[in-house]
C-alpha positions, 0 to 999 in steps of 0.5 A: 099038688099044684101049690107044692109044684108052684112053690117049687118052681118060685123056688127054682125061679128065684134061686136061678135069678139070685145065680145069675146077679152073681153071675153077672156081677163077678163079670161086672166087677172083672170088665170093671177092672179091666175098663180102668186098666185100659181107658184113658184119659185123667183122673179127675182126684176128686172126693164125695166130700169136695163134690158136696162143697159146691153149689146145690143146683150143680152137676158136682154137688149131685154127683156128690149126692148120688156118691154119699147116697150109695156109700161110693167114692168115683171109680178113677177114669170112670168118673162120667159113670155115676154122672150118667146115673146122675143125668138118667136117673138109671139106679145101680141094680144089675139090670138098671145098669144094663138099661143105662149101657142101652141108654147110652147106646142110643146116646151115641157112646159106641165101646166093647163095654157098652157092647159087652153088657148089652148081650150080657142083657139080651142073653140073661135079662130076657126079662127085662127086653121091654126096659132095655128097648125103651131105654135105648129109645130114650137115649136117641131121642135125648140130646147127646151126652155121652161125649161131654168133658163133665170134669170141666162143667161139675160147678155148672147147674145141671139144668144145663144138662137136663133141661127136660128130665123127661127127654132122659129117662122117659 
């Protein structure tokens, strides 16, 4: 009887965990769209490929490993995005992304979306609580990157930008 009702429960766990990163996804994909709709701010009309073209040690020729790696192109006005994967070593999973608006949080980057997707992480990754509080410990403890022009240094060596690799993601 207790292994049909464990089974059961793993099933049930399981199911609702599947529901709520497609929950939380379709309201991803959504504040996505309305984040590109609002923000300002240039478009940087940069490809994966260009990114690729500069120097091994450089902030854009990661950018561009990060891009060819998950099959993504950079999302117009979004762009220090995937900079921040790239500098954190956050991953893309639902509540890796969630750990990173932590991160940046305690970086400095004050927004509705940063705000929006921490509850969203409070709320549903209750799981998830211990990676979140040592992310955002992490990101106040780190030099402040969340307001640098990244368009302007993508030919820079990321070294510049992450000097010790532990004080990002720790």
């Amino acid at each position: 009887m207790k292994t049909i009702f464990l089974s059961f429960y793993f099933e049930i766990q399981s199911t609702l965990k599947y529901q709520r990163e497609l929950f939380v996804g379709f309201g991803f994909n959504v504040s996505s769209i309305l984040y590109i709709f609002f923000k300002k701010g240039q478009v940087w009309q940069i490809y994966t490929r260009q990114l690729l073209s500069y120097p091994s040690n450089s902030l854009g020729y990661h950018l561009g490993c990060f891009l060819l790696q998950h099959k993504f192109e950079p999302q117009p006005r979004c762009e220090d995005h995937d900079i921040f994967h790239v500098l954190t070593g956050f991953k893309v999973d639902t509540a890796q992304e969630i750990a990173m608006q932590y991160w940046l949080w305690g970086n400095g980057k004050r927004s509705p979306f940063v705000a929006l997707a921490m509850l969203v992480g409070m709320v549903l990754y209750i799981d998830q609580y211990d990676v979140f509080k040592a992310a955002l410990h992490n990101g106040k403890s780190a030099f402040p990157i969340h307001n640098l022009d990244f368009k302007q240094h993508l030919s820079s060596p990321i070294s510049n930008f992450k000097p010790n690799h532990n004080n990002i993601i720790s």
